[in-house]
Structures are given as C-alpha cells and as structure tokens.
N, CA, C and O atoms as a Tripos MOL2 file, in Angstrom:
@<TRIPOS>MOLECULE
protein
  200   199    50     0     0
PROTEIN
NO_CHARGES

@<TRIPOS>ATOM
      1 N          46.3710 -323.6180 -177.2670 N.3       1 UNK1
      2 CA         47.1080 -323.2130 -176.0760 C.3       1 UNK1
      3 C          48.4710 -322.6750 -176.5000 C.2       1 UNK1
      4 O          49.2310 -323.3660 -177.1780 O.2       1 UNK1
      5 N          48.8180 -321.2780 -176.0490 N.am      2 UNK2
      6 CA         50.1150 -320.9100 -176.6780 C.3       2 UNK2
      7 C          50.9820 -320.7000 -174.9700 C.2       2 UNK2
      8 O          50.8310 -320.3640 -173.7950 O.2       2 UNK2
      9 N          51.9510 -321.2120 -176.0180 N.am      3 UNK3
     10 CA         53.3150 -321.5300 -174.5030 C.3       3 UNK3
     11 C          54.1720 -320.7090 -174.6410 C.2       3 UNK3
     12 O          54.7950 -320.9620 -175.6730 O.2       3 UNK3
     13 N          54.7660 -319.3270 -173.8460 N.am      4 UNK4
     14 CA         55.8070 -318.6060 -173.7870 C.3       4 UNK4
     15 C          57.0070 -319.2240 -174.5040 C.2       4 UNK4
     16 O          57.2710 -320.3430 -174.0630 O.2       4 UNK4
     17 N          57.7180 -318.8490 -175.3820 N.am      5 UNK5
     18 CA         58.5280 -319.5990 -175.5240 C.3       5 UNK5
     19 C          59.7870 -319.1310 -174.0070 C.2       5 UNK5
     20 O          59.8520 -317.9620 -173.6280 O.2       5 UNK5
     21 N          60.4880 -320.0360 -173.4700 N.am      6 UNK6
     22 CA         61.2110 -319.7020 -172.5660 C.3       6 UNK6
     23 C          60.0480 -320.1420 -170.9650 C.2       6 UNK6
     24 O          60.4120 -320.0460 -169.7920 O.2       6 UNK6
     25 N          59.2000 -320.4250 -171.2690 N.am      7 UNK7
     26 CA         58.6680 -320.7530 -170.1190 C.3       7 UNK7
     27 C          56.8890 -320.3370 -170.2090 C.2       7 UNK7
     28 O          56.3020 -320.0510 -171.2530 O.2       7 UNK7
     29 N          56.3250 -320.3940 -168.9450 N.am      8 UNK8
     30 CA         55.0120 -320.0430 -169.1020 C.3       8 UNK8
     31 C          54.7230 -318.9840 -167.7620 C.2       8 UNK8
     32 O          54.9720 -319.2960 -166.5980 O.2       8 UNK8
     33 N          54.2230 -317.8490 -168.1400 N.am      9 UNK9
     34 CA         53.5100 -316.6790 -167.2730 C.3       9 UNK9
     35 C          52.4290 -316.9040 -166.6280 C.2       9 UNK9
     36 O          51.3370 -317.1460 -167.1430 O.2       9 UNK9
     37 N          52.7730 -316.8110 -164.9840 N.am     10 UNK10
     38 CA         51.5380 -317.3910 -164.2010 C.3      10 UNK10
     39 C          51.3610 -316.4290 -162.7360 C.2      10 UNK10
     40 O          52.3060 -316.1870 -161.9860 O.2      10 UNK10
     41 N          50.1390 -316.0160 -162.5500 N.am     11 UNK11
     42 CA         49.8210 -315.4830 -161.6140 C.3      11 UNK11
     43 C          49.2720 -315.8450 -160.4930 C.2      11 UNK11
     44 O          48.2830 -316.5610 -160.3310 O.2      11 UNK11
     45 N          50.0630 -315.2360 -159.5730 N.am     12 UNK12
     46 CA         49.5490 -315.8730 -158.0310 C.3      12 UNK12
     47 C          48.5970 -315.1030 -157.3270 C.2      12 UNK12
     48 O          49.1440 -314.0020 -157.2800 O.2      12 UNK12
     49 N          47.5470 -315.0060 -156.7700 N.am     13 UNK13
     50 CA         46.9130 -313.8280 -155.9670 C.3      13 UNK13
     51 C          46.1900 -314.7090 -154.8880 C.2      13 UNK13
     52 O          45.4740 -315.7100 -154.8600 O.2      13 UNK13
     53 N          46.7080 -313.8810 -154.0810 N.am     14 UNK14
     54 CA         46.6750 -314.7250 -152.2340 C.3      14 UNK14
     55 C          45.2810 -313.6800 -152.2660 C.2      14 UNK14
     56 O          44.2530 -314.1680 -151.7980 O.2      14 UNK14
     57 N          45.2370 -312.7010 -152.6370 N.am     15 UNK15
     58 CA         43.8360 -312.4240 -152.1670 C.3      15 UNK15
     59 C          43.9240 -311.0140 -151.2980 C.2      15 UNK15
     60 O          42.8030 -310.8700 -150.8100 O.2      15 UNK15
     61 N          44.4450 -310.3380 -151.0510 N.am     16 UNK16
     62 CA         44.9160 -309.1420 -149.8200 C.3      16 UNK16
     63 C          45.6850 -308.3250 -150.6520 C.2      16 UNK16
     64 O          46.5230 -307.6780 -150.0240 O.2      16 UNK16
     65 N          45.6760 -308.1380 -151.8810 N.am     17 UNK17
     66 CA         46.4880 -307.2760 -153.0650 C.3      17 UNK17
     67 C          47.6430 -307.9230 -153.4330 C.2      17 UNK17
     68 O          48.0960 -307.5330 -154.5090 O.2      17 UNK17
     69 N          48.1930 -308.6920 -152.9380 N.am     18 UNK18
     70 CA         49.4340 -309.7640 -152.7820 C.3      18 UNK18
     71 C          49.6240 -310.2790 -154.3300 C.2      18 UNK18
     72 O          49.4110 -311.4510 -154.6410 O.2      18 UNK18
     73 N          49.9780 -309.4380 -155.1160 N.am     19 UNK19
     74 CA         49.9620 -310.1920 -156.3720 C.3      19 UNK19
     75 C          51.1880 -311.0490 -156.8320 C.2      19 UNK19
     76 O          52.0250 -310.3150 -157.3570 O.2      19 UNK19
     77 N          51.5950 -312.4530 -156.8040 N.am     20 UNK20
     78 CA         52.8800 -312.4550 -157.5730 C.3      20 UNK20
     79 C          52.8690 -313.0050 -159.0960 C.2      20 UNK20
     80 O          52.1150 -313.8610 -159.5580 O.2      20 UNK20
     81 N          53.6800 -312.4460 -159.6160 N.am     21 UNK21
     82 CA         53.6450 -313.0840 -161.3830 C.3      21 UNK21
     83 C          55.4140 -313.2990 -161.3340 C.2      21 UNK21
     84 O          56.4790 -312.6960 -161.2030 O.2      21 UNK21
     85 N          54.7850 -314.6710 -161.5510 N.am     22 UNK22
     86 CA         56.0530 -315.7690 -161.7950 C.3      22 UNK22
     87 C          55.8460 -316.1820 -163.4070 C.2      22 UNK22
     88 O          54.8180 -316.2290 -164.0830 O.2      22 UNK22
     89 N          57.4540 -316.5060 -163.7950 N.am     23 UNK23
     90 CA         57.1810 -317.5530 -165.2880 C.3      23 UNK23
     91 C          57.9750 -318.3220 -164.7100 C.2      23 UNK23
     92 O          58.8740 -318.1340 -163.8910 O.2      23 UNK23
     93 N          57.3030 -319.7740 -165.5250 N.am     24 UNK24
     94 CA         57.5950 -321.4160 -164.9670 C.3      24 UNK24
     95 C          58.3650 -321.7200 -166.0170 C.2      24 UNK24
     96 O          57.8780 -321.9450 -167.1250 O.2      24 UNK24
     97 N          59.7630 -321.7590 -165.7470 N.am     25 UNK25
     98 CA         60.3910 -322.2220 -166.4870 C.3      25 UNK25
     99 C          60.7780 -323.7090 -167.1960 C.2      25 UNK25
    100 O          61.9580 -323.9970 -167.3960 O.2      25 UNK25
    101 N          59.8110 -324.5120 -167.5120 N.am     26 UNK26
    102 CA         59.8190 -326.1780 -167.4390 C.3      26 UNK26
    103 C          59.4770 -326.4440 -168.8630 C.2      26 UNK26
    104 O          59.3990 -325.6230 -169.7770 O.2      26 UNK26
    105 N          59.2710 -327.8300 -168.8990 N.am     27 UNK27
    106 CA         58.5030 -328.2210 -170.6740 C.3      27 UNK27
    107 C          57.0750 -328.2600 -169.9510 C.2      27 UNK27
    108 O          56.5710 -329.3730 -170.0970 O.2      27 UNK27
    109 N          56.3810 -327.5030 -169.3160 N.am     28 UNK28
    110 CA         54.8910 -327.6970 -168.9290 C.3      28 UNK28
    111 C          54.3790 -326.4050 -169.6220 C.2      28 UNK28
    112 O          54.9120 -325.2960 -169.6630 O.2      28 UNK28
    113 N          52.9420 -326.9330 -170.2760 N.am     29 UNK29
    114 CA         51.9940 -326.2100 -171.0880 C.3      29 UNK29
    115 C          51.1800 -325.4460 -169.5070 C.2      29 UNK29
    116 O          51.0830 -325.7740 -168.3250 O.2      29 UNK29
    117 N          50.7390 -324.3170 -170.3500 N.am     30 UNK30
    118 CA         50.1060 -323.7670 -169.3440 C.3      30 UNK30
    119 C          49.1520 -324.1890 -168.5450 C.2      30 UNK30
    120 O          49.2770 -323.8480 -167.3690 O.2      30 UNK30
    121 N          48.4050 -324.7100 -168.7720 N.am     31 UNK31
    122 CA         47.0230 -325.8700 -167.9730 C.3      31 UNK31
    123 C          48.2640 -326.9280 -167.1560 C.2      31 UNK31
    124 O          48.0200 -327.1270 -165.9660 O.2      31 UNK31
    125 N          49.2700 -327.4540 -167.5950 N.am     32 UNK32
    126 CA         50.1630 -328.4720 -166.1350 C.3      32 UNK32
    127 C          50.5800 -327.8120 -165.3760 C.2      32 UNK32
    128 O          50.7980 -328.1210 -164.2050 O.2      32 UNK32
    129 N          50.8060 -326.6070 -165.9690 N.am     33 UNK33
    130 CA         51.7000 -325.7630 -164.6120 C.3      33 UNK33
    131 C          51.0620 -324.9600 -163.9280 C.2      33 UNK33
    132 O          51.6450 -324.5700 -162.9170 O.2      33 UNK33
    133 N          49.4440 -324.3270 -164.2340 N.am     34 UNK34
    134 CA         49.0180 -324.3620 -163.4470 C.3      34 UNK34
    135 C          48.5740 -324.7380 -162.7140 C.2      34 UNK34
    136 O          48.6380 -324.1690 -161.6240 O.2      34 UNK34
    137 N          47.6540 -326.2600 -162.9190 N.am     35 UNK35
    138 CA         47.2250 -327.4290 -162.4640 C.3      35 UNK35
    139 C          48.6200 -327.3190 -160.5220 C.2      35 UNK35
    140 O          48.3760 -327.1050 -159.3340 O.2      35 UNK35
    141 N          49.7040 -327.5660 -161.1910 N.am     36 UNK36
    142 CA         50.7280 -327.7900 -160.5750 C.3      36 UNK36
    143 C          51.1040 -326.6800 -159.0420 C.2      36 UNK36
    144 O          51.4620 -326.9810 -157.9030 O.2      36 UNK36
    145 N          50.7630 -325.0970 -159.8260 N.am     37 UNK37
    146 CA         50.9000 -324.2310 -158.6300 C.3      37 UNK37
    147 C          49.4840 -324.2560 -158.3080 C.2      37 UNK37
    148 O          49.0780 -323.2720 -158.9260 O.2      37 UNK37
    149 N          48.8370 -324.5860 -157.9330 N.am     38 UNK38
    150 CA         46.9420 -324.8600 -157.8410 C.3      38 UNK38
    151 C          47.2070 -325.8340 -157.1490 C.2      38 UNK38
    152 O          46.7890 -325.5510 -156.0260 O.2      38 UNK38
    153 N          47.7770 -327.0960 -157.1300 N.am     39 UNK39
    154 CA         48.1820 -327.8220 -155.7440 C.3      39 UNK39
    155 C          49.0750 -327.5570 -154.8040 C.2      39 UNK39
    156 O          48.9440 -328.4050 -153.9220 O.2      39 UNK39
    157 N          50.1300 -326.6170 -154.4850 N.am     40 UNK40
    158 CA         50.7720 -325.7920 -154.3030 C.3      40 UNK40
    159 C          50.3560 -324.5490 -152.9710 C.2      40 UNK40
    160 O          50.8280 -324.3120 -151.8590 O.2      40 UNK40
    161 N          48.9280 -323.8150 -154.0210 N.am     41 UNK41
    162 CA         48.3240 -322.7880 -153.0880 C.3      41 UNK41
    163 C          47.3940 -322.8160 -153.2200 C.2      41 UNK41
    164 O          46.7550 -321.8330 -153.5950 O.2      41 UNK41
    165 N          46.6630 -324.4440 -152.8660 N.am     42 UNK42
    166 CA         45.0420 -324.5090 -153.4150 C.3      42 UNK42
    167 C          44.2170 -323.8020 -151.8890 C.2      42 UNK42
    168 O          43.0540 -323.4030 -151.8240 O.2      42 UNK42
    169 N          45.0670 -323.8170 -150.9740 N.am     43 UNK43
    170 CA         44.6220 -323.2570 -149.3630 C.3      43 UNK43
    171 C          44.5720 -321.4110 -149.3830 C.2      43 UNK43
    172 O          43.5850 -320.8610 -148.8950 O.2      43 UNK43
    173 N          45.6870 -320.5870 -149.9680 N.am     44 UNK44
    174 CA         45.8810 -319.6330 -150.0830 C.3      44 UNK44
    175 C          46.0850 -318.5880 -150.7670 C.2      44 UNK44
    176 O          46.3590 -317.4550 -150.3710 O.2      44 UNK44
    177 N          45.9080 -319.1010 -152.1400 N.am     45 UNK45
    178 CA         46.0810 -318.0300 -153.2400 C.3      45 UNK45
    179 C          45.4290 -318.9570 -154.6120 C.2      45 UNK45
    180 O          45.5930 -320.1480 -154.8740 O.2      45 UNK45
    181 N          44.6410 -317.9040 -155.3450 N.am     46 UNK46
    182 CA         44.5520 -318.5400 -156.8100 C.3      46 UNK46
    183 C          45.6060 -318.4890 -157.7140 C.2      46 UNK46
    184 O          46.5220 -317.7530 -157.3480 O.2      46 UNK46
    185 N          45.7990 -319.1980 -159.0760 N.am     47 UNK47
    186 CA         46.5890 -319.4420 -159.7900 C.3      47 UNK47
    187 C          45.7970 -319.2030 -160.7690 C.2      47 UNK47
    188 O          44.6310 -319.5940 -160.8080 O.2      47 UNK47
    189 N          46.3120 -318.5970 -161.5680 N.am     48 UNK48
    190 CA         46.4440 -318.5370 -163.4590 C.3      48 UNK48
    191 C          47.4260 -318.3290 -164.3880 C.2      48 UNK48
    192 O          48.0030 -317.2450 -164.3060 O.2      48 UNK48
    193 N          47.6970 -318.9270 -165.0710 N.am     49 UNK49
    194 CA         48.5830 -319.1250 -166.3180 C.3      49 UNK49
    195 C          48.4860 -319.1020 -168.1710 C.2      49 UNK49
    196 O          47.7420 -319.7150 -168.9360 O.2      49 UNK49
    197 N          49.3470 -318.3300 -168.3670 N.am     50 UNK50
    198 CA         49.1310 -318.1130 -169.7030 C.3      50 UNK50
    199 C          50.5970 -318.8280 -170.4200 C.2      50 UNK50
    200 O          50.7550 -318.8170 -171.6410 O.2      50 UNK50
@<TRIPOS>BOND
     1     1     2 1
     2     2     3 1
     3     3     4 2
     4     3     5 am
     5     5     6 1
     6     6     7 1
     7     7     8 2
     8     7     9 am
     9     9    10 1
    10    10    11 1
    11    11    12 2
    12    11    13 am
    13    13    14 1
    14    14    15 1
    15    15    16 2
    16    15    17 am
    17    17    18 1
    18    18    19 1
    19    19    20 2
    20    19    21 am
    21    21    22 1
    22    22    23 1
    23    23    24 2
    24    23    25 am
    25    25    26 1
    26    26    27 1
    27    27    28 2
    28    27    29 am
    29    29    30 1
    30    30    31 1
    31    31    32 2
    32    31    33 am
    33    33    34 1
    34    34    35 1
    35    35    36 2
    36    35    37 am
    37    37    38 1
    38    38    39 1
    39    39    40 2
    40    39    41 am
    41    41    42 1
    42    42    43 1
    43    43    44 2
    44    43    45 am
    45    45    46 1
    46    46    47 1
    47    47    48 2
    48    47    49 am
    49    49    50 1
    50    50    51 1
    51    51    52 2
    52    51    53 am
    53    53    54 1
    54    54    55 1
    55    55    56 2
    56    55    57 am
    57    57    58 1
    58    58    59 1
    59    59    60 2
    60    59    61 am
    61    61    62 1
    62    62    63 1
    63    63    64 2
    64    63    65 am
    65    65    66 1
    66    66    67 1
    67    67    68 2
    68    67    69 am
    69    69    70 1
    70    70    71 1
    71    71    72 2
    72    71    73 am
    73    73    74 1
    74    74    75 1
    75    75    76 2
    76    75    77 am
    77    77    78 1
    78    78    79 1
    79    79    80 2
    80    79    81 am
    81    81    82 1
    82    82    83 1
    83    83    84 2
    84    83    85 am
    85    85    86 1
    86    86    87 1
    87    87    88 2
    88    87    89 am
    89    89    90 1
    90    90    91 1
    91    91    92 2
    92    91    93 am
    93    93    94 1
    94    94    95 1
    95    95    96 2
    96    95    97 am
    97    97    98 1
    98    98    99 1
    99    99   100 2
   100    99   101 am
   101   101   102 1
   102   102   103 1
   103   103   104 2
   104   103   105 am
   105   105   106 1
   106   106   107 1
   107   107   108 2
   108   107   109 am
   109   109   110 1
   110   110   111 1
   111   111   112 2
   112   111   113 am
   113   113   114 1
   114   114   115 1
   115   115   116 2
   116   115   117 am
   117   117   118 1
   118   118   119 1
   119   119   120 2
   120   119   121 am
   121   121   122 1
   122   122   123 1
   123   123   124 2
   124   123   125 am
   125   125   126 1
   126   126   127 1
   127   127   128 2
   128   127   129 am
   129   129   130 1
   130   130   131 1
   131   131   132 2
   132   131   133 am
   133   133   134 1
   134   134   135 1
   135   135   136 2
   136   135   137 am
   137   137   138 1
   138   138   139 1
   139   139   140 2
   140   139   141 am
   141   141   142 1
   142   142   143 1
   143   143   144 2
   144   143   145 am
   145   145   146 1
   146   146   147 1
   147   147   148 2
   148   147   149 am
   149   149   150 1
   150   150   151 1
   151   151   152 2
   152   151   153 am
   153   153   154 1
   154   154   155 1
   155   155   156 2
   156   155   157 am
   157   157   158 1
   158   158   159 1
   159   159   160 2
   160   159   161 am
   161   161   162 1
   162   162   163 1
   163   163   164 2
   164   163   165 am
   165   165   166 1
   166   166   167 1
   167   167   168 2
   168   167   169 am
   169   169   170 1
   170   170   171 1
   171   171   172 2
   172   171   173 am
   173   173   174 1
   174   174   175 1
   175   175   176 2
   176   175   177 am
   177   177   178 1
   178   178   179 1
   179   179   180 2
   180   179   181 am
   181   181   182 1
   182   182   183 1
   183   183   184 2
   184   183   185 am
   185   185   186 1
   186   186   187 1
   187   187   188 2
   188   187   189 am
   189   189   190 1
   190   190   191 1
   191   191   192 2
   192   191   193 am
   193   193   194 1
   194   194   195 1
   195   195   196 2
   196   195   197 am
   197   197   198 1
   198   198   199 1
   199   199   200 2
@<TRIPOS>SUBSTRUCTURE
     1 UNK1         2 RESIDUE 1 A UNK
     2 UNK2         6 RESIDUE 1 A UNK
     3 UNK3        10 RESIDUE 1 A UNK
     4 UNK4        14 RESIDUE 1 A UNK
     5 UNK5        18 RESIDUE 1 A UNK
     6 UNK6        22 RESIDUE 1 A UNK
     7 UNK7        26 RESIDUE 1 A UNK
     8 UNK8        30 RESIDUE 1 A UNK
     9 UNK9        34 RESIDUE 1 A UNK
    10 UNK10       38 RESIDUE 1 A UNK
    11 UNK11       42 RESIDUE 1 A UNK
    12 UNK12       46 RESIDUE 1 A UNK
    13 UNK13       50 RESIDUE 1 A UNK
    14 UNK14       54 RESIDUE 1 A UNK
    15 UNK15       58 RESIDUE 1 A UNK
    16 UNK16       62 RESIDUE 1 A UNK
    17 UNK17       66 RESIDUE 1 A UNK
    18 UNK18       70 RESIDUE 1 A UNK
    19 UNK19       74 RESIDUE 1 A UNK
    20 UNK20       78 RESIDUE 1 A UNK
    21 UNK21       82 RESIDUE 1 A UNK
    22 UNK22       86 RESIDUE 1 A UNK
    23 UNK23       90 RESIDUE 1 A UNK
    24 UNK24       94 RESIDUE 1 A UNK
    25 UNK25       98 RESIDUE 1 A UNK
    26 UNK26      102 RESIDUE 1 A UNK
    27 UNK27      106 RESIDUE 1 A UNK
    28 UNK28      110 RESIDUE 1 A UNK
    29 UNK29      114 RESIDUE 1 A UNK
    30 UNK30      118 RESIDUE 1 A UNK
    31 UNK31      122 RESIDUE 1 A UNK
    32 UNK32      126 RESIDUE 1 A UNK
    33 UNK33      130 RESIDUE 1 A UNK
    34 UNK34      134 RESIDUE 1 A UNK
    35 UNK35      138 RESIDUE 1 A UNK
    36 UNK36      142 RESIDUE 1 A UNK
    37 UNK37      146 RESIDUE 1 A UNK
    38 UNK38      150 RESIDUE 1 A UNK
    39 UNK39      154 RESIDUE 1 A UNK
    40 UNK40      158 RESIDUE 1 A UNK
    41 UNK41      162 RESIDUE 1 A UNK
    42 UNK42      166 RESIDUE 1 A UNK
    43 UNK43      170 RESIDUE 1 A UNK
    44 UNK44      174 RESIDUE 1 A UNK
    45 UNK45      178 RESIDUE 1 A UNK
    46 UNK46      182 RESIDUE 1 A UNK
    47 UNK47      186 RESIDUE 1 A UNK
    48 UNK48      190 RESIDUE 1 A UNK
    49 UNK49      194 RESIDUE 1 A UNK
    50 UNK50      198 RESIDUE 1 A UNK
C-alpha cells in the first residue's frame, strides 16, 4: 500500500458526473481513509483512495 507522502488521494463520485478528488490529509493509510469517507457517503457517493 503506497501513501502520498503529504496525505492520501481520494475520490468521491455521487454518481450524476459529480466528481470530487480530495487528498486526506491525516496519518491514515489509504484503506482507513477510505473505509472512513465510505461511512461518510455510504448513502450517496462511492469512495476510492490511493
């Protein structure tokens, strides 16, 4: 698992072209922080993180 240094790159897509790409700036590896926005917008948008 490779971690941005400075944070981790994660994509939001609600689904309707709505794309947002956020980086998570925290000590979370990519699998917690997405885990994390995945409870977040588990109703309205998928999450992925690199």
């Amino acid at each position: 698992m490779s971690v941005v240094k400075g944070g981790v790159q994660c994509t939001i897509d609600f689904g309707d072209g709505d794309i947002l790409l956020t980086k998570v700036h925290s000590d979370l590896d990519a699998a917690a922080a997405e885990k994390a926005l995945k409870e977040s917008y588990q109703d309205i948008a998928s999450v992925s993180c690199s």
